[in-house]
C-alpha positions as CSV (number, residue, x, y, z in Angstrom):
1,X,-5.4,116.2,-42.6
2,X,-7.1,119.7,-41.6
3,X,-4.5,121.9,-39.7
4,X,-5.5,123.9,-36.4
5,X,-6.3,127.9,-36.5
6,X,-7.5,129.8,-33.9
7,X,-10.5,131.5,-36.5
8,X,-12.2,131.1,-39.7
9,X,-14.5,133.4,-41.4
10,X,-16.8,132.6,-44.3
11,X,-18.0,136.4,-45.4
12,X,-20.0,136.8,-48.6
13,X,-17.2,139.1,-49.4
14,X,-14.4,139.7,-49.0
15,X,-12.4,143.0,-49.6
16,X,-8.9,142.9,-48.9
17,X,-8.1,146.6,-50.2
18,X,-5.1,145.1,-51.2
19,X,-5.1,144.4,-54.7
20,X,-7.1,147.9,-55.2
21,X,-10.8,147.7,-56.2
22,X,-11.4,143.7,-55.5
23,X,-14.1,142.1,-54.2
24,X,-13.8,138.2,-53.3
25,X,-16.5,136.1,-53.8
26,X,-17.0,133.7,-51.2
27,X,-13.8,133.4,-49.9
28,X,-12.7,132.6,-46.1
29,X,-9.7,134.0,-44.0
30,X,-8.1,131.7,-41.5
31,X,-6.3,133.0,-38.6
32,X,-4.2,131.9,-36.1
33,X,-2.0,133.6,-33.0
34,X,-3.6,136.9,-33.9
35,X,-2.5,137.2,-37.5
36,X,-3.9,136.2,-40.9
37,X,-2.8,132.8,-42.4
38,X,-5.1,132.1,-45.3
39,X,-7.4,133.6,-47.6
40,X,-8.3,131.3,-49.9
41,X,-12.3,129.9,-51.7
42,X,-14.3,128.8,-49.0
43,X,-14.9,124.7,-49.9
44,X,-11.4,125.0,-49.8
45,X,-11.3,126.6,-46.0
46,X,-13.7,124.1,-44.8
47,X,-11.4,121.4,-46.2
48,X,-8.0,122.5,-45.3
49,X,-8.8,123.8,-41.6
50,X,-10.5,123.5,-38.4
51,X,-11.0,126.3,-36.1
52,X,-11.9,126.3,-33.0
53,X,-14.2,129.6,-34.1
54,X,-15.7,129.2,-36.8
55,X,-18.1,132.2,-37.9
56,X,-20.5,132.4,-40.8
57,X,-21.0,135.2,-42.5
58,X,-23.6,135.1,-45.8
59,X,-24.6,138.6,-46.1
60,X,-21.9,140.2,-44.7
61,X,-18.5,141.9,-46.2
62,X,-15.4,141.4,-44.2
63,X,-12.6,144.4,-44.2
64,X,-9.9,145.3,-42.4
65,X,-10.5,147.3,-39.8
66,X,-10.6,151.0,-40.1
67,X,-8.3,153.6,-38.7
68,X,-9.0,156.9,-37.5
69,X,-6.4,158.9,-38.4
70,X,-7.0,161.7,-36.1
71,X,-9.1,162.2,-32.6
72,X,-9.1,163.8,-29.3
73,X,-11.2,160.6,-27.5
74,X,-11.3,162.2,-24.6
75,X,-13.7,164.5,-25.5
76,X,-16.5,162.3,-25.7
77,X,-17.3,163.9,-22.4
78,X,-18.0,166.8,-24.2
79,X,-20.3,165.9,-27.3
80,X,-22.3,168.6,-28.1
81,X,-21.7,170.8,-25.9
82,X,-21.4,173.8,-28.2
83,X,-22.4,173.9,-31.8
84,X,-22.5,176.2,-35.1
85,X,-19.9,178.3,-33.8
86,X,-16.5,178.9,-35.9
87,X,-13.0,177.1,-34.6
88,X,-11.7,180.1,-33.3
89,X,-14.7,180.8,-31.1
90,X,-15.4,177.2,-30.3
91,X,-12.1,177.1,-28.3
92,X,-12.0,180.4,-26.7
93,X,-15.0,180.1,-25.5
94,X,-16.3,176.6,-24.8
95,X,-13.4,174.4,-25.3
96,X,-10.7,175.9,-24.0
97,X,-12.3,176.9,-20.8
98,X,-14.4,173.5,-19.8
99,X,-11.1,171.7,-20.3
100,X,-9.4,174.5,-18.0
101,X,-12.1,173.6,-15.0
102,X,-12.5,169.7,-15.8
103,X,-9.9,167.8,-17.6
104,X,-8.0,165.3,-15.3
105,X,-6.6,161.7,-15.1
106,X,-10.4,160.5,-14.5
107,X,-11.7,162.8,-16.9
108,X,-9.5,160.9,-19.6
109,X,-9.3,157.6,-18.4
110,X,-13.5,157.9,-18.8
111,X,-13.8,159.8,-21.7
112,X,-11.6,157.9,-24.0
113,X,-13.9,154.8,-22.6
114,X,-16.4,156.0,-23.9
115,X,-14.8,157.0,-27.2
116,X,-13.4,153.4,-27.5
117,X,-16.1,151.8,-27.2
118,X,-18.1,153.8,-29.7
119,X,-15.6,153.0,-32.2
120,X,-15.0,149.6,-31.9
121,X,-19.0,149.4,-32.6
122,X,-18.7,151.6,-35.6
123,X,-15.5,149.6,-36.5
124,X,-12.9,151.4,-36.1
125,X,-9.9,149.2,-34.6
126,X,-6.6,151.7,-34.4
127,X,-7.1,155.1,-33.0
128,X,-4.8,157.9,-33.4
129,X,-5.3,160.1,-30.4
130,X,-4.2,163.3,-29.0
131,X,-5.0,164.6,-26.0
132,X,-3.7,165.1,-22.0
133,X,-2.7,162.5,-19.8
134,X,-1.4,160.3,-22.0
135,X,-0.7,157.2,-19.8
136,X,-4.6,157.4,-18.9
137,X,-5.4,157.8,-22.3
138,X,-3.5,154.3,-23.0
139,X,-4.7,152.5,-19.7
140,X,-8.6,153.2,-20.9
141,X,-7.6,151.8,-25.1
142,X,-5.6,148.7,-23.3
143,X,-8.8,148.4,-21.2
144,X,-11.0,147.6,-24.1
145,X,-8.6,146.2,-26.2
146,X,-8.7,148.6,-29.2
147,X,-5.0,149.5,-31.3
148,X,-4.4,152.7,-30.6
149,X,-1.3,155.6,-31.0
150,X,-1.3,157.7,-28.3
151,X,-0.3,161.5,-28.9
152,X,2.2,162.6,-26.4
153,X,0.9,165.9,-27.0
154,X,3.0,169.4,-26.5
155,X,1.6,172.8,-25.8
156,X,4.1,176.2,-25.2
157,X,2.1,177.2,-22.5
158,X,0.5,175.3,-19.4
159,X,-2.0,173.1,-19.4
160,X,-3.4,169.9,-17.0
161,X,-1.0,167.7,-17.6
162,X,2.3,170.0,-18.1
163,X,4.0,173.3,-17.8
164,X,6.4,174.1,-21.1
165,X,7.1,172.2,-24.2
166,X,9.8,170.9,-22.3
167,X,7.8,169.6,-19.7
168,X,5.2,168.3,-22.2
169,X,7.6,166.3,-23.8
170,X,9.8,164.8,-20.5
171,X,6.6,163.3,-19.1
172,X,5.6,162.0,-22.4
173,X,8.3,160.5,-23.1
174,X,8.3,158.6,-19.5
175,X,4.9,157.4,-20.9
176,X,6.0,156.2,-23.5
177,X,8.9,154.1,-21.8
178,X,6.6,152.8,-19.9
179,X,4.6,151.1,-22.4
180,X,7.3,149.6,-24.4
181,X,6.5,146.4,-26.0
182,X,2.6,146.6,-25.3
183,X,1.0,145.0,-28.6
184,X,-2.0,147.6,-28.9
185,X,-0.4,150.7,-27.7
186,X,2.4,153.1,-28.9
187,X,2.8,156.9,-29.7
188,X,3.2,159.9,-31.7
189,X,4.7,163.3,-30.7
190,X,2.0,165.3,-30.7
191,X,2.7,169.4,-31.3
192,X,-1.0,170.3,-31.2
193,X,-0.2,172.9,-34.1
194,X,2.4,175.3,-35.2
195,X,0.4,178.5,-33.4
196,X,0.1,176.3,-29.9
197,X,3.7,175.5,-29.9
198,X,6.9,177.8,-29.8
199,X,10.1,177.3,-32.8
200,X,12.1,175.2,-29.6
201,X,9.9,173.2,-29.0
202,X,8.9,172.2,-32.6
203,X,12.6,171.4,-33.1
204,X,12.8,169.6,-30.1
205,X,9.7,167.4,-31.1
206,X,11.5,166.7,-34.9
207,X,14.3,165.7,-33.3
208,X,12.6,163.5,-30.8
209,X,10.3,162.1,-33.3
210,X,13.5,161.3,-35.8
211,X,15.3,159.6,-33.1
212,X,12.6,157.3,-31.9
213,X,10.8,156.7,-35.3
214,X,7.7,158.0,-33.8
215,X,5.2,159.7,-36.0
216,X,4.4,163.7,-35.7
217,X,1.2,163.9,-35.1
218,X,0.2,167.7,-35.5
219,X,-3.1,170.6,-36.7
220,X,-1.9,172.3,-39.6
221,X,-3.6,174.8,-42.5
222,X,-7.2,174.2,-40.3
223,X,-8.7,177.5,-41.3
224,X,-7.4,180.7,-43.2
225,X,-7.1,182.6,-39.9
226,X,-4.2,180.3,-38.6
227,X,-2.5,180.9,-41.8
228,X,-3.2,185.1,-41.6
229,X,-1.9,184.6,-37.9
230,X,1.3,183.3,-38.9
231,X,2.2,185.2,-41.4
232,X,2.0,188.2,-39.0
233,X,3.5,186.6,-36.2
234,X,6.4,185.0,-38.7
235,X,6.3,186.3,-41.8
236,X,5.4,182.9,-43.2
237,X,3.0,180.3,-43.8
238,X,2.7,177.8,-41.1
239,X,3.9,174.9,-43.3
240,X,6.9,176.8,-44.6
241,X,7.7,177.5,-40.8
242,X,7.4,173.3,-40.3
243,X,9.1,172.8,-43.1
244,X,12.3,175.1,-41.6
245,X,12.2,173.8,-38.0
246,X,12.8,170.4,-39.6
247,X,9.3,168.3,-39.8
248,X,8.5,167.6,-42.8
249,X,8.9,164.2,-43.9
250,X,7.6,160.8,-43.8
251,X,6.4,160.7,-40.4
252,X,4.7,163.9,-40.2
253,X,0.6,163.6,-40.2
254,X,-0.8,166.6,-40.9
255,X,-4.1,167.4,-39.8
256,X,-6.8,168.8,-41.8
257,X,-4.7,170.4,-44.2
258,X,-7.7,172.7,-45.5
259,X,-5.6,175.6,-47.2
260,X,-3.3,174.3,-49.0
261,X,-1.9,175.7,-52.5
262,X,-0.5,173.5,-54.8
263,X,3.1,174.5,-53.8
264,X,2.6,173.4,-50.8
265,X,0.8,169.9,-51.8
266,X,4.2,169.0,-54.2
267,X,6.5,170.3,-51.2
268,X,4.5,167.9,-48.8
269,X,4.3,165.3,-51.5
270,X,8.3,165.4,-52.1
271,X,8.4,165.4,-48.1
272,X,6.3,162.1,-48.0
273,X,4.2,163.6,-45.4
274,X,0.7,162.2,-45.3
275,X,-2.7,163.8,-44.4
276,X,-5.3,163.1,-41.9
277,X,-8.4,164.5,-43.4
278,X,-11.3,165.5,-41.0
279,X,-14.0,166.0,-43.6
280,X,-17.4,166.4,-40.9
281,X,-15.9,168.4,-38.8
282,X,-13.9,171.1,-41.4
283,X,-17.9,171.2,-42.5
284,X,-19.5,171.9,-39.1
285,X,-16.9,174.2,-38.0
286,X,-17.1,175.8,-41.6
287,X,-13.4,175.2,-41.8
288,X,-13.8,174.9,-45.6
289,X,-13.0,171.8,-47.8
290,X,-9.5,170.6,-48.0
291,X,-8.0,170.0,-51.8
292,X,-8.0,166.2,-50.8
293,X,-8.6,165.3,-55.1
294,X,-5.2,167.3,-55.9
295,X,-3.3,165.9,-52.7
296,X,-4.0,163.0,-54.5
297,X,-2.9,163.7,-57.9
298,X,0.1,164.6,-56.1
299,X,0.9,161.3,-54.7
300,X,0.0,162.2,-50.9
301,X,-0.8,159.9,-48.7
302,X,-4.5,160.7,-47.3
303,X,-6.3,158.9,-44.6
304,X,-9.5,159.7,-42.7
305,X,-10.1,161.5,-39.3
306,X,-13.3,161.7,-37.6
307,X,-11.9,164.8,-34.9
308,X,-12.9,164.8,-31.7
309,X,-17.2,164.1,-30.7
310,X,-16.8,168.1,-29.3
311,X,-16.3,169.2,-33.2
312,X,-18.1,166.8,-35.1
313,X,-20.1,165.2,-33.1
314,X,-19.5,161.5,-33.4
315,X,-16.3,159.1,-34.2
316,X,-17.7,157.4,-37.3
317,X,-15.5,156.1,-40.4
318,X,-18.4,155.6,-42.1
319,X,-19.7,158.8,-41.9
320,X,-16.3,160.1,-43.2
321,X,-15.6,158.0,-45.9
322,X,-18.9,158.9,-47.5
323,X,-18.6,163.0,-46.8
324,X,-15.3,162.6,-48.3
325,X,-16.1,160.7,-51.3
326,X,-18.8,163.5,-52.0
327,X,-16.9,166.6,-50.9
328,X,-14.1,165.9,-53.4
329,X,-16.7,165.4,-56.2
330,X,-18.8,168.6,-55.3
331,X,-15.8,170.6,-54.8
332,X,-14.3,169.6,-57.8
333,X,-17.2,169.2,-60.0
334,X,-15.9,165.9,-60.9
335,X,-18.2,162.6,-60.1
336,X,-15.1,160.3,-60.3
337,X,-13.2,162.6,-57.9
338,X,-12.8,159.6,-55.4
339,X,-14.5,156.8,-56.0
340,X,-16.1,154.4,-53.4
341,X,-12.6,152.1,-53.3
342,X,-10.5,155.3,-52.7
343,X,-12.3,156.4,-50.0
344,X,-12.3,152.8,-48.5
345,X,-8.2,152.7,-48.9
346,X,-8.0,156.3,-47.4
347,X,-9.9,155.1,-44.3
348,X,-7.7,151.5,-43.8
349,X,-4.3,151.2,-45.9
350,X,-4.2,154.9,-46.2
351,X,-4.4,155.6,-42.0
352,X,-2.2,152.9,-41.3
353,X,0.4,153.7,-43.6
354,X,0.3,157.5,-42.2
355,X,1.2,155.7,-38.8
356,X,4.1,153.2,-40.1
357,X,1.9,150.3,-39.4
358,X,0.6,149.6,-43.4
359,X,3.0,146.6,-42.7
360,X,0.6,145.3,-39.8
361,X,-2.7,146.1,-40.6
362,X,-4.8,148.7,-43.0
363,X,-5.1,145.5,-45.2
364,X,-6.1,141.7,-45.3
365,X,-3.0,139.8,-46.7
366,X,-1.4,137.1,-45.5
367,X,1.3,137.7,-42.9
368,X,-0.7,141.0,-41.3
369,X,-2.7,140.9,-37.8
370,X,-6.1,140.4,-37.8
371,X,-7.8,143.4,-37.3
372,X,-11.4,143.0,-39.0
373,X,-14.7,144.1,-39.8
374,X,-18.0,142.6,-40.9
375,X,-20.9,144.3,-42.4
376,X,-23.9,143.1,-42.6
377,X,-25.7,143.7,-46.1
378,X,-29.0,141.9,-45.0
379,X,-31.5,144.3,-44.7
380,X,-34.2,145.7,-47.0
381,X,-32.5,149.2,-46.5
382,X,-29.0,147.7,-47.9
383,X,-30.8,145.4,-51.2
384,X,-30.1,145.0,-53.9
385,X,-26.1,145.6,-53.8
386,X,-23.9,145.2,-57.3
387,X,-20.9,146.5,-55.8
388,X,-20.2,145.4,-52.2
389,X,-17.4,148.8,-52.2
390,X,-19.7,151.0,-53.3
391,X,-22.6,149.6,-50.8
392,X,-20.2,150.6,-47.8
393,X,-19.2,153.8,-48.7
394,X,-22.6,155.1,-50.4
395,X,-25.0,152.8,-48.6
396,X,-24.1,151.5,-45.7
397,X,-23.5,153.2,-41.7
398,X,-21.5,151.9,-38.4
399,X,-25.2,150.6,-37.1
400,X,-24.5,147.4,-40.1
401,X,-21.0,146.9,-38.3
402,X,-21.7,143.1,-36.8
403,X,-18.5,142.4,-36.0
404,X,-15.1,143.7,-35.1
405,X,-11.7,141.8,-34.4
406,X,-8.4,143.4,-32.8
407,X,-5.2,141.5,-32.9
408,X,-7.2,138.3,-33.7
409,X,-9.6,138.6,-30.7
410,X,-13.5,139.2,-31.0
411,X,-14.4,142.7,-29.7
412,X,-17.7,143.1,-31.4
413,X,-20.1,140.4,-32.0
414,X,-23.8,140.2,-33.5
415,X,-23.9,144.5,-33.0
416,X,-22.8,144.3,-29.4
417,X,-19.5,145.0,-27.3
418,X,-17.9,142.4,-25.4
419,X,-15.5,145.1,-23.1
420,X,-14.8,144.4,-19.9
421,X,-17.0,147.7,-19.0
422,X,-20.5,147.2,-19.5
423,X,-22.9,149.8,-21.4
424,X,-24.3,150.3,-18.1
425,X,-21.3,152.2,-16.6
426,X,-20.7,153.6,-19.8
427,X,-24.1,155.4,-19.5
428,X,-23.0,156.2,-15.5
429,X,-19.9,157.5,-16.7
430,X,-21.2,159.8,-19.3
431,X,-24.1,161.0,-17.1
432,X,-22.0,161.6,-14.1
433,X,-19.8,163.9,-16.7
434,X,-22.4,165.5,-17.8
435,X,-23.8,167.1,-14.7
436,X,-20.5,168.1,-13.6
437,X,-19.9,169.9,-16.8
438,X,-23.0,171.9,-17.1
């Protein structure tokens, strides 16, 4: 007798990530309350269970879902608003000053909308996010039903949302109580970087961080300026100064990481700290390329960020699993720098083990929740494929992306969203933002 799921897929493959470098051949994935029950050959699906959806999938490969490792959502509102202008400049003159006139509740609540629901379409289903008004920032991801960690971000000076470090971190923490126990929603403490924040509050944020298990979530080593800066301000490199005030360690997610000498890749290796690496926008702010092929020979853990659509200008996994995969081998001079199934596990196992949640998702195995993709290899642009991996880092983009799943629950289907907002007052939103910011 057949038992009862909730789902069944019948992909043409299917790529688990976990074991490394495997592609099933027709094989199904059953799943049930939200998390995965079966993989197993497909005659053997169709005779062991019924689901009440079934989905067919012959030209597609199903993944898990991938996780952007870092992103500012909110500033959707401002894609391309300035461009081909250093970091430095970028901020003090665009950035830092639009967000000074226009960021508010509504600004975020409608901007990380907009940024959810251009990642669910590219397949992206867990969002690690850092930006102001954090509890709007979570009401807009729990509205369209994508996982997300939300950065309670702290700044030493005032901003929007707070006053001080201190103040940062008191209302973010109320946030955070308030969303206890919400299945697609927790948080990070987010120091934006070690130049934005004072030495208090960096120690305050390790110690908050270490007594909640939260992640740190924080900019570090983005350009050879910051690092010039702190060494005249401190008389040491920014990650020395972290490593002092007490954050380096397991739970610290260090962004961009683009200077990094190898010291300081075995000192965050014996830390267990992991990387978020932003390779599209270290390129279009001209950044530089981080040493991702000896933070792996180092053990690091490395996942993929896309930044926010201000710096880079899109949130798109598959755009940054490819750069990667190219940057290391260009920058190294060595083709096998990262091949196409490392840059897959950077972008799913490798983001969600950065976060603490490699024992929920990052990964299709039995046991884990069902947060999926599907990608459609049916085109003339995407035939012949030999290697369904290397198809989906070196072939394929986010427009293949035919369906997503969250938690179990269809978010994307046959290329389109199924959100509770429409595309129609998506477009409203955006437009209405746009005339206000110009």
């Amino acid at each position: 007798m057949s038992a009862a799921v909730d789902l069944l897929i019948h992909p043409r493959w299917l790529i688990p990530v976990v074991p490394d470098n495997v592609a099933l051949d027709k094989h199904s994935i059953a799943v049930h309350d939200g998390k995965i029950v079966d993989i197993l050959p497909q005659p053997e699906a169709r005779a062991r269970y019924r689901a009440s959806d079934e989905v067919e999938l012959p030209a597609h490969a199903l993944i898990p879902g991938l996780v952007n490792l870092h992103a500012h959502a909110a500033m959707n509102l401002m894609r391309g608003l300035s461009d081909d202008l250093p970091l430095e400049r970028w901020l003090r003159e665009v950035i830092w000053p639009t967000e000074s006139r226009h960021v508010s509740p509504a600004f975020v609540r409608d901007g990380t909308l907009l940024a959810a629901h251009e990642m669910l379409r590219g397949g992206i289903t867990t969002c690690n996010d850092m930006y102001f008004f954090p509890d709007d920032a979570a009401r807009a991801f729990a509205e369209t039903g994508i996982r997300a960690v939300v950065g309670l971000i702290v700044l030493g000076f005032p901003g929007a949302w707070a006053s001080d470090a201190d103040d940062y971190l008191r209302k973010g923490l109320a946030v955070r109580d308030k969303w206890q126990g919400h299945p697609l929603v927790s948080f990070s403490i987010a120091p934006h970087s070690p130049y934005a924040v004072p030495d208090a509050g960096l120690e305050r944020a390790a110690y908050l961080a270490a007594e909640l298990d939260l992640p740190i979530h924080i900019h570090v080593h983005e350009t050879a300026s910051e690092i010039n800066e702190s060494l005249a301000a401190f008389g040491m490199r920014p990650v020395t100064r972290l490593e002092r005030l007490g954050l380096l360690g397991p739970n610290l997610i260090a962004v961009h990481a683009v200077h990094h000498d190898e010291t300081e890749l075995a000192l965050l290796a014996r830390r267990g700290c992991s990387i978020a690496h932003c390779p599209v926008s270290n390129m279009k702010l001209a950044s530089g390329i981080a040493p991702v092929p000896a933070m792996l020979r180092h053990g690091i853990n490395v996942g993929l960020g896309s930044d926010g659509a201000a710096s880079n200008n899109r949130l798109d996994l598959f755009q940054e699993m490819r750069q990667a995969a190219l940057l290391a081998k260009v920058g190294s001079l060595d083709a096998s720098a990262i091949p196409a199934h490392t840059a897959l596990h950077m972008a799913t196992l490798g983001g969600a083990r950065a976060l603490g949640l490699d024992g929920m998702i990052g990964s299709l195995e039995i046991g884990k929740r069902a947060d999926l993709c599907a990608v459609a290899f049916n085109d003339p642009l995407t035939t012949p494929c030999f290697d369904p991996i290397s198809h989906l880092i070196h072939v394929c983009d986010r427009r293949q992306v035919s369906h997503v799943w969250v938690d179990g629950k269809i978010r994307v289907r046959n290329n389109e969203t199924l959100l509770q907002i429409s595309d129609i007052e998506l477009l409203a939103l955006a437009s209405l933002w746009q005339t206000r910011l110009v």
